[in-house]
N, C-alpha and C positions, 0 to 999 in steps of 0.2 A: 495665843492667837494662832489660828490652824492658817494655812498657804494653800489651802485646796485652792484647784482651780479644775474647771471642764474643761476636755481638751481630746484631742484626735489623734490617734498611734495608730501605724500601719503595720500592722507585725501581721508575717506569712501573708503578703498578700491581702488582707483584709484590714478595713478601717474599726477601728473597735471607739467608741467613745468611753472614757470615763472622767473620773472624779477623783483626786488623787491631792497631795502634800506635794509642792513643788519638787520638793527636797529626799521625795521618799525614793529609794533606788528603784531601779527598774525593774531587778528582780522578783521583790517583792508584788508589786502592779502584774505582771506576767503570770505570778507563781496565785496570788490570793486572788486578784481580780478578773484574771481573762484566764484561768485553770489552765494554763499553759506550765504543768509541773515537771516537767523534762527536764527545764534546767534548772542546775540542782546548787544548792547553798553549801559550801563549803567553808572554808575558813573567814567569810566576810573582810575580807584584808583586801581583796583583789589580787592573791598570790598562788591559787590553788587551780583556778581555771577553771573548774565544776560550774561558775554561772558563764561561761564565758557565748556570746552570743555572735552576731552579725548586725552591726548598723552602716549601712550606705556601701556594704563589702568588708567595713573594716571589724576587726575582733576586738570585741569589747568586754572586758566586766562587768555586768552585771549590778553587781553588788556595790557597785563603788560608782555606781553610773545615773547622776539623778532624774526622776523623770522627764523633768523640766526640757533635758537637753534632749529628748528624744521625741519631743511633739512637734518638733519644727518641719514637719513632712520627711522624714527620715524613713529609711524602710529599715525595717526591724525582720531579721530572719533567729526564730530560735528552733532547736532539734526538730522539734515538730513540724518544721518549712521546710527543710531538705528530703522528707520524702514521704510517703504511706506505709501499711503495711503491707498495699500490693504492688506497691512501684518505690522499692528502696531504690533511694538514691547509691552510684556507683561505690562510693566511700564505705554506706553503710552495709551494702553487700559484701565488700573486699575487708569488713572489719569481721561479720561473721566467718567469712572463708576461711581467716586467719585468727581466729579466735582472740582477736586482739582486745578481751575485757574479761573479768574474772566475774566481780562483784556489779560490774557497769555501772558505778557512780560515776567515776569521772568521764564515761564512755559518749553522754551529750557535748562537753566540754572538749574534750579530744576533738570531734566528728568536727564540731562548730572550727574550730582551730586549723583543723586538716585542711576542710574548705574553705576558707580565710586564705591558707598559702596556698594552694591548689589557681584560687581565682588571681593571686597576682606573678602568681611564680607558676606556670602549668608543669615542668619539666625541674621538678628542682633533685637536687642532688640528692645523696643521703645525708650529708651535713649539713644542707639548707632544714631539710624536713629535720633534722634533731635540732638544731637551731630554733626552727619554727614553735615545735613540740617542749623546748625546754622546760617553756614557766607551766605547764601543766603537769599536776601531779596525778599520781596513781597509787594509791595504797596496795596495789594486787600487786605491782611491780610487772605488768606487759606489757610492758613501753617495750621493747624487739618484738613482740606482734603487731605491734600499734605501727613501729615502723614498716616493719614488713607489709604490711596492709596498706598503706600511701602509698609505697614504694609499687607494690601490683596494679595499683589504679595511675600514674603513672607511667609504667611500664604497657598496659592492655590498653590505654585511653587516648 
């Protein structure tokens, strides 16, 4: 017996209705149903940070996150909410500057992540930002551009 139910998400700003399994994660719904594929599936665990998103400010999983719990008027920010491609957001300009992504998989996840600590902590250290940055992985291994790039935005902002 299927859990669909109709229901209203506010992701980037806009209200999208769909159709959906209580139970189904969010990322899925995001990635299949409203083609918002930026954020990106990684190890389905909740441990890798590649789905890692924005609901209500706070940094979420994704993958581990079921829809059910995000229809309740909740704002939804994923990669695609933080900027265009004629008005990068500051993050995502200070991540080019600094070359802080090889392959850019984990590169929405980081960004998502940055500004998650960014909105509660504006001035944080370099030990809060690796803190912050920990549970996200990178198979490229530019986590010291990744820092260095918070660290500029930051330091200019």
């Amino acid at each position: 017996m299927s859990d669909k139910k109709s229901m209203i998400l506010n992701v980037n700003g806009n209200n999208h209705q769909i159709f959906a399994d209580m139970n189904e994660p969010l990322l899925w719904v995001l990635r299949d149903d409203l083609g918002l594929t930026g954020t990106k599936f990684g190890c389905g665990k909740g441990e890798c940070g590649a789905c890692s998103i924005l609901i209500d400010g706070d940094v979420q999983r994704s993958c581990r996150f079921p829809v059910a719990y995000a229809a309740a008027g909740q704002e939804i920010i994923t990669i695609e909410g933080l900027g265009t491609a004629g008005n990068l957001s500051e993050l995502q300009k200070s991540f080019i500057k600094h070359s802080a992504f090889c392959c850019g998989f984990c590169t929405p996840g980081m960004l998502i992540t940055a500004t998650g600590l960014l909105k509660t902590n504006p001035y944080p250290s370099r030990d809060d930002i690796i803190l912050a940055m920990n549970n996200n992985l990178c198979r490229c291994g530019s986590y010291s551009n990744i820092i260095e790039a918070i660290e500029f935005v930051v330091k200019e902002y």
